[in-house]
VORO-595496 format. One record per residue: residue number from 1; residue in one letter; x, y, z of N, C-alpha, C in turn. Coordinates in Angstrom, 3 decimals. Each point is the difference from the previous one (the first is absolute). Example, Ala and Ser with C-alpha at 12.3 -4.5 7.8 and 13.67 -1.06 7.14 Angstrom:
  miba  rokol      n.xx      n.yy      n.zz     ca.xx     ca.yy     ca.zz      c.xx      c.yy      c.zz
     1      A    13.190    -5.690     7.800    -0.890     1.190     0.000     0.900     1.200     0.000
     2      S    -0.350     1.050    -0.720     0.820     1.190     0.060    -0.770     1.090     0.730
//
This chain:
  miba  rokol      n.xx      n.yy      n.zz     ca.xx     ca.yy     ca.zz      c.xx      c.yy      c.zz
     1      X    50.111    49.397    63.932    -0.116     1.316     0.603     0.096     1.061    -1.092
     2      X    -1.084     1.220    -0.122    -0.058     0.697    -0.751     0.775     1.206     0.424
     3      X     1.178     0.260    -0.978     0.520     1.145    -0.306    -0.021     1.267     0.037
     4      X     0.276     0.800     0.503    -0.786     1.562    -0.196     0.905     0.676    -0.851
     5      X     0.345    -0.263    -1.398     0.825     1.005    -1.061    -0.267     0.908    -0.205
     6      X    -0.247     0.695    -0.757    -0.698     1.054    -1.006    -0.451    -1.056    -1.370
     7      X    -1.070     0.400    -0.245    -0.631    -1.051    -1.370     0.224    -1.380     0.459
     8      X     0.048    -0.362     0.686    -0.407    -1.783     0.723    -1.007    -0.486    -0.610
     9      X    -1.145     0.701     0.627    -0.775    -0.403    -0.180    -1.285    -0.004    -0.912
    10      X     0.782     1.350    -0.929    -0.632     0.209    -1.550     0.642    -1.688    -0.782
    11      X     1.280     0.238     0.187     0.218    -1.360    -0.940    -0.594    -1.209     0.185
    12      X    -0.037    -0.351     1.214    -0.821    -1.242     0.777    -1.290    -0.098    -0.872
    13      X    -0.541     1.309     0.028    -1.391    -0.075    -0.511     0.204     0.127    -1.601
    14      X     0.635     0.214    -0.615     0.581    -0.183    -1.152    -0.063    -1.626    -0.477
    15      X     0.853     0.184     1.025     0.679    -1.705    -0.328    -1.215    -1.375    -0.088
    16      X    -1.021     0.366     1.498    -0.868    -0.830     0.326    -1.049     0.310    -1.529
    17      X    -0.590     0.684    -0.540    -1.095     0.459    -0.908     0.372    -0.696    -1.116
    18      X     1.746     0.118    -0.234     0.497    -0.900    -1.294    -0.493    -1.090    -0.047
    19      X     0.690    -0.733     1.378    -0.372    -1.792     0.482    -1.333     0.259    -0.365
    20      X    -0.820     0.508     0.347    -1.769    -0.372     0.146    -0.194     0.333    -1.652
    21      X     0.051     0.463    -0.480    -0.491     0.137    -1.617     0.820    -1.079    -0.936
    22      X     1.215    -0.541     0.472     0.385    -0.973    -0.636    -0.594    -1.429     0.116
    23      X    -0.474     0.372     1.338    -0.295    -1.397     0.479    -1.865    -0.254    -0.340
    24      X    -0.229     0.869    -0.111    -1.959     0.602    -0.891     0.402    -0.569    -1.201
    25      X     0.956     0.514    -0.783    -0.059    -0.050    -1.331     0.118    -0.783    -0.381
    26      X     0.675    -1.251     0.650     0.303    -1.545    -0.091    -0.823    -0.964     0.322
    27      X    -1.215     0.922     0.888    -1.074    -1.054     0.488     0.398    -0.395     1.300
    28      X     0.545     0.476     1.036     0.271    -0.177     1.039     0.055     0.737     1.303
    29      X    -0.769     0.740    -0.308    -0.783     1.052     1.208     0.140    -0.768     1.167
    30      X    -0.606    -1.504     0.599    -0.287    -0.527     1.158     1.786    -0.121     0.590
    31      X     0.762     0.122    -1.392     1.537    -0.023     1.535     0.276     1.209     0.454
    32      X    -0.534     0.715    -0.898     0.572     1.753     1.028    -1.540     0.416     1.172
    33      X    -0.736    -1.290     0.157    -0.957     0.552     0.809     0.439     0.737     1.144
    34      X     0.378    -0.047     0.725     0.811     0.524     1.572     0.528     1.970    -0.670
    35      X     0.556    -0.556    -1.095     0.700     1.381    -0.647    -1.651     1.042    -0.281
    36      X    -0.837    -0.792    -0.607    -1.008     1.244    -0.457    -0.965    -0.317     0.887
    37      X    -0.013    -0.035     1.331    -1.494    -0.122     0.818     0.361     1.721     0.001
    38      X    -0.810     0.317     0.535    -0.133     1.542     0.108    -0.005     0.616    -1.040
    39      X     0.716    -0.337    -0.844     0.915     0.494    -1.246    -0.799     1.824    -0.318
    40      X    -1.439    -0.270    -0.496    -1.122     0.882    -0.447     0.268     1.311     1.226
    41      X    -0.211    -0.498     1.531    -0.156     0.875     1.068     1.217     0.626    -0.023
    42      X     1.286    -0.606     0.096     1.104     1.128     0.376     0.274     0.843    -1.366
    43      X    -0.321    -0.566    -1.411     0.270     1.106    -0.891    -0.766     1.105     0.134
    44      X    -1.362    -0.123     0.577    -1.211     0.835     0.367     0.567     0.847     1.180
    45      X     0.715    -0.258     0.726     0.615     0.657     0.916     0.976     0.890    -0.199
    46      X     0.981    -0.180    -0.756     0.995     0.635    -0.701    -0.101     0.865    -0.821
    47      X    -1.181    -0.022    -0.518    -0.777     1.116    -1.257    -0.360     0.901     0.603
    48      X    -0.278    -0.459     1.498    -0.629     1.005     0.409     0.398     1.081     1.062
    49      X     1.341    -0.364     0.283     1.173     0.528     0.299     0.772     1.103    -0.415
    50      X    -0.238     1.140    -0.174     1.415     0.555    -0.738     1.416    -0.368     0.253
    51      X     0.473     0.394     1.176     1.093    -0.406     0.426     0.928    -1.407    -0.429
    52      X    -1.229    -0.961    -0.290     0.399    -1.203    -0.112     0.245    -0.140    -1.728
    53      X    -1.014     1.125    -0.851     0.512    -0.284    -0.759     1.201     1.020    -1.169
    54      X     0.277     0.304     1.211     1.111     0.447    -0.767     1.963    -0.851     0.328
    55      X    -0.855    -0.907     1.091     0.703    -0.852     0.582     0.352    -1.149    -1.257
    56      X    -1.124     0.138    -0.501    -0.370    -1.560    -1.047     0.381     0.362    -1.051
    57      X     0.828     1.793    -0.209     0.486     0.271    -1.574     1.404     0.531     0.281
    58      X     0.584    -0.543     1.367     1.286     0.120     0.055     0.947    -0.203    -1.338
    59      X     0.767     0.657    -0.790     1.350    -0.539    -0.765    -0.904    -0.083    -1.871
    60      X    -1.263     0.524     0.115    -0.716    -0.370    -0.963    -0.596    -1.042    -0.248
    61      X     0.159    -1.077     1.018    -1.104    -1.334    -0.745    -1.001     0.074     0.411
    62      X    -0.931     0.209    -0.833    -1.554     0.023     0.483    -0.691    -1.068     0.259
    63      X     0.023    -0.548     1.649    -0.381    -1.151     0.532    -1.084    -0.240     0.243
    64      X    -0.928     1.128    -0.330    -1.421    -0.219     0.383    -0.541    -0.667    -1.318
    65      X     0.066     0.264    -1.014    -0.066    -0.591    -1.264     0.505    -1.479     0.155
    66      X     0.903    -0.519     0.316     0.140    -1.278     0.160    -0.609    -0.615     0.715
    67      X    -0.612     0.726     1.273    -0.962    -0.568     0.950    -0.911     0.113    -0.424
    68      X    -0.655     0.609    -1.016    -1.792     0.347    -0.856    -0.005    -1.419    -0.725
    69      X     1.698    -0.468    -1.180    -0.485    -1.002    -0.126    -0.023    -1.322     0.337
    70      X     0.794     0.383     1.282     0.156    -1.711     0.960    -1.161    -0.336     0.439
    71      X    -1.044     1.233     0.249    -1.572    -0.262     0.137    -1.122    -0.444    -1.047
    72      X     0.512     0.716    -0.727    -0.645    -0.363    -1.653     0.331    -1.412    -0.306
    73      X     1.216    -0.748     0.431     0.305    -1.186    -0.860    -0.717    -1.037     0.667
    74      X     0.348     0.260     1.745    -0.716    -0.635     0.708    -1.372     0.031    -0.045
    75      X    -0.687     0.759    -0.489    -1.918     0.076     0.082    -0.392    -0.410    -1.295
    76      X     0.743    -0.151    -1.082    -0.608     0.002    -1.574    -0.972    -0.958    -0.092
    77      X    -0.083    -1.167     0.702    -0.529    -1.143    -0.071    -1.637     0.067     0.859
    78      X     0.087     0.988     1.458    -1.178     0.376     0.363    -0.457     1.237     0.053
    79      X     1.202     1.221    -0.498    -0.781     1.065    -0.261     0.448     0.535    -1.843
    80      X    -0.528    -0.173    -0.294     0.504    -0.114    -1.671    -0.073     1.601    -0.171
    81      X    -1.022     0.755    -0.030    -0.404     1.748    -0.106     1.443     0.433     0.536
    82      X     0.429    -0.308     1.518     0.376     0.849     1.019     1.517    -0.361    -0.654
    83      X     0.023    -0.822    -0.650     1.581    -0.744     0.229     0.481     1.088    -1.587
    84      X    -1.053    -0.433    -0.990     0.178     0.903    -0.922     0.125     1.620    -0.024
    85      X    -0.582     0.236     0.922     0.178     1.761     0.665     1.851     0.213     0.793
    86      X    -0.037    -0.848     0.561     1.423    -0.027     0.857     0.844     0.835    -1.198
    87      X     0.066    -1.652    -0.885     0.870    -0.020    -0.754     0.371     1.902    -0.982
    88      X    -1.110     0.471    -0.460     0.034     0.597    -0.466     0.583     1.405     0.810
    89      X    -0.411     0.212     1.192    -0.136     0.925     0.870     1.914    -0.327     0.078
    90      X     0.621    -1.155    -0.121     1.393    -0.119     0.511     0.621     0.164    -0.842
    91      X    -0.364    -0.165    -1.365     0.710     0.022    -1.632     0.370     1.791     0.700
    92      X    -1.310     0.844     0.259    -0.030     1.367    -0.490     0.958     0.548     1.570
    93      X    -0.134    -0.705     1.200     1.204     0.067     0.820     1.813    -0.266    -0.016
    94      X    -0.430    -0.626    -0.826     1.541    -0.586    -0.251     0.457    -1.064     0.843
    95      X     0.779    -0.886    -0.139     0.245    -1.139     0.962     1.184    -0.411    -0.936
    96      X     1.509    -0.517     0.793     0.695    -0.507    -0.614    -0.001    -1.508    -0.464
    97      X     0.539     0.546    -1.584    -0.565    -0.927    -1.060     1.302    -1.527    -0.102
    98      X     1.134    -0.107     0.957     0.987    -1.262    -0.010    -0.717    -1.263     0.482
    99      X    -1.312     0.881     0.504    -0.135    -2.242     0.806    -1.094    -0.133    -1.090
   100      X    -0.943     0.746    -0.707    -1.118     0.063    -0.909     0.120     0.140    -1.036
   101      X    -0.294    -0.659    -1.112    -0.527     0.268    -1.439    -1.516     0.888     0.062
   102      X     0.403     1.326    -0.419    -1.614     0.984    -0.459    -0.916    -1.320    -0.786
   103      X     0.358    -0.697    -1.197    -0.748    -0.568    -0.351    -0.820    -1.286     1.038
   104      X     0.742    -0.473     0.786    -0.596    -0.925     0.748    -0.878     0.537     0.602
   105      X     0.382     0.764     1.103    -1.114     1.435     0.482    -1.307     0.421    -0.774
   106      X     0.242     0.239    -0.985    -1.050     0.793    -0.792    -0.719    -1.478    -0.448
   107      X     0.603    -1.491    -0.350    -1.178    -1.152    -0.194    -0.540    -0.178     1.114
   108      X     0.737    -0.110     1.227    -1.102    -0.132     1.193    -0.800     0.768    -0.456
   109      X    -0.320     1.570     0.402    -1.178     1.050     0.162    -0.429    -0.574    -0.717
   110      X    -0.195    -0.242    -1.645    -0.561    -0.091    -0.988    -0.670    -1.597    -0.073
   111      X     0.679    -1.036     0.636    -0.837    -0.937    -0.355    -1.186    -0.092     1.352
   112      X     0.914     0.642     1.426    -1.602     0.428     0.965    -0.963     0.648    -0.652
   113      X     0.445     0.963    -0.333    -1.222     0.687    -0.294     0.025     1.320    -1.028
   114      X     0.046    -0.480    -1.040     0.685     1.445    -1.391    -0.654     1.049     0.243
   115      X    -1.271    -0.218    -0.534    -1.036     1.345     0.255     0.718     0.852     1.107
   116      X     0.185    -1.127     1.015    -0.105     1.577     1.389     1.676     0.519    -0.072
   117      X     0.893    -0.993    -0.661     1.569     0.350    -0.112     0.073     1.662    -1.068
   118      X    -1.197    -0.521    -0.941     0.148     0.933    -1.189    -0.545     1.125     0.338
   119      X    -0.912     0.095     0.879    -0.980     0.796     0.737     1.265     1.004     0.954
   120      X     0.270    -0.852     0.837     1.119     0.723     0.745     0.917     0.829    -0.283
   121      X     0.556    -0.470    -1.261     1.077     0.866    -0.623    -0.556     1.289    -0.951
   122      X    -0.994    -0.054    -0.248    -0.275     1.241    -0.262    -0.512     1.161     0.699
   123      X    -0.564    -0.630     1.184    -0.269     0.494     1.295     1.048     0.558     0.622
   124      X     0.799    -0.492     0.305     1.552     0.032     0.608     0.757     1.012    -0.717
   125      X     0.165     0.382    -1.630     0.516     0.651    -0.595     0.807     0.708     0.464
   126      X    -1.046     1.367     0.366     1.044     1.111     0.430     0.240     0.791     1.538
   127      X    -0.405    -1.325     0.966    -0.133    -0.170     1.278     1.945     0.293     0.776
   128      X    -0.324     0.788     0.742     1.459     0.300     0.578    -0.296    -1.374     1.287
   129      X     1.340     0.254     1.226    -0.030    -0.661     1.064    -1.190    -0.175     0.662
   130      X    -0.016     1.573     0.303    -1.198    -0.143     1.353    -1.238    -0.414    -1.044
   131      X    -0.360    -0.024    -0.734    -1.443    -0.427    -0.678    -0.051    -1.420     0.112
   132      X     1.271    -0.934    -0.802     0.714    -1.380    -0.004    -0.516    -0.264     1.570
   133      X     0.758     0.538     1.018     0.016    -0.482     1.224    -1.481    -0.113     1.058
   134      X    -0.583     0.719    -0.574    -1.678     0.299     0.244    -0.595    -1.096    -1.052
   135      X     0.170    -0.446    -1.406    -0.460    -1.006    -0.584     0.276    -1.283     0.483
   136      X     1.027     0.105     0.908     0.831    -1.544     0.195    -1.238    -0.146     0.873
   137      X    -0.071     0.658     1.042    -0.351     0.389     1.738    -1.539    -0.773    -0.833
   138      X    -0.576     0.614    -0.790    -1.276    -0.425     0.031     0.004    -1.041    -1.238
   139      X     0.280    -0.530    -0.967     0.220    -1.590    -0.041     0.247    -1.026     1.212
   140      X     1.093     0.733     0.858     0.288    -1.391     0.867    -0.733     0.006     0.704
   141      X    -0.832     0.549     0.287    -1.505    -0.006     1.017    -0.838    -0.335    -0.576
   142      X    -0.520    -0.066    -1.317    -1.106    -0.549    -0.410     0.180    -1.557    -0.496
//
């Protein structure tokens, strides 16, 4: 039975994005299947939310960034471009860095797909939220 705290359910989603990028990074995407069906649609939902996302930056952890790359880790293998865009788009969001090594992060993007990782980040540069959150919106749709 789910809880109704305050920040419940930022951490949950915290917590769950960790599991799923650890479990990508190890080569084991098919056990968190149940965890990332949707995965793409509800971050797409949440972006597109205000309310929700200011829900998702309760206390300072920026959870949407962890959810850009629980999507990224999970797709690298069939969307190599998109997974490499995540990544970059979440470096320049911020996402807390205790369950992740930046370097592991940054070899995913880079061994999906460099060009578009390297591409991204200069793209991305000097992009505030709402630009980020409009870049996410249209990566995760294409």
């Amino acid at each position: 039975m789910r809880q109704n705290l305050p920040g419940f359910d930022v951490w949950a989603l915290e917590n769950e994005a960790a599991a799923v990028i650890a479990h990508a990074l190890h080569g084991r995407v098919a056990e968190v299947e149940s965890v990332t069906r949707g995965q793409t649609e509800r971050l797409a939902a949440m972006l597109v939310t205000p309310p929700m996302m200011s829900q998702l930056s309760i206390g300072g952890y920026p959870v949407p960034g962890a959810l850009l790359l629980a999507v990224a880790a999970t797709d690298a293998e069939r969307t190599p471009a998109r997974a490499a865009r995540l990544v970059a788009i979440a470096e320049k969001w911020r996402y807390t860095k205790t369950f992740v090594d930046i370097d592991q992060i940054r070899r995913l993007a880079m061994d999906a797909d460099r060009a578009a990782y390297e591409q991204a980040v200069a793209d991305y540069a000097g992009l505030d939220r709402v630009e980020l959150r409009r870049i996410a919106l249209d990566v995760l749709s294409g």
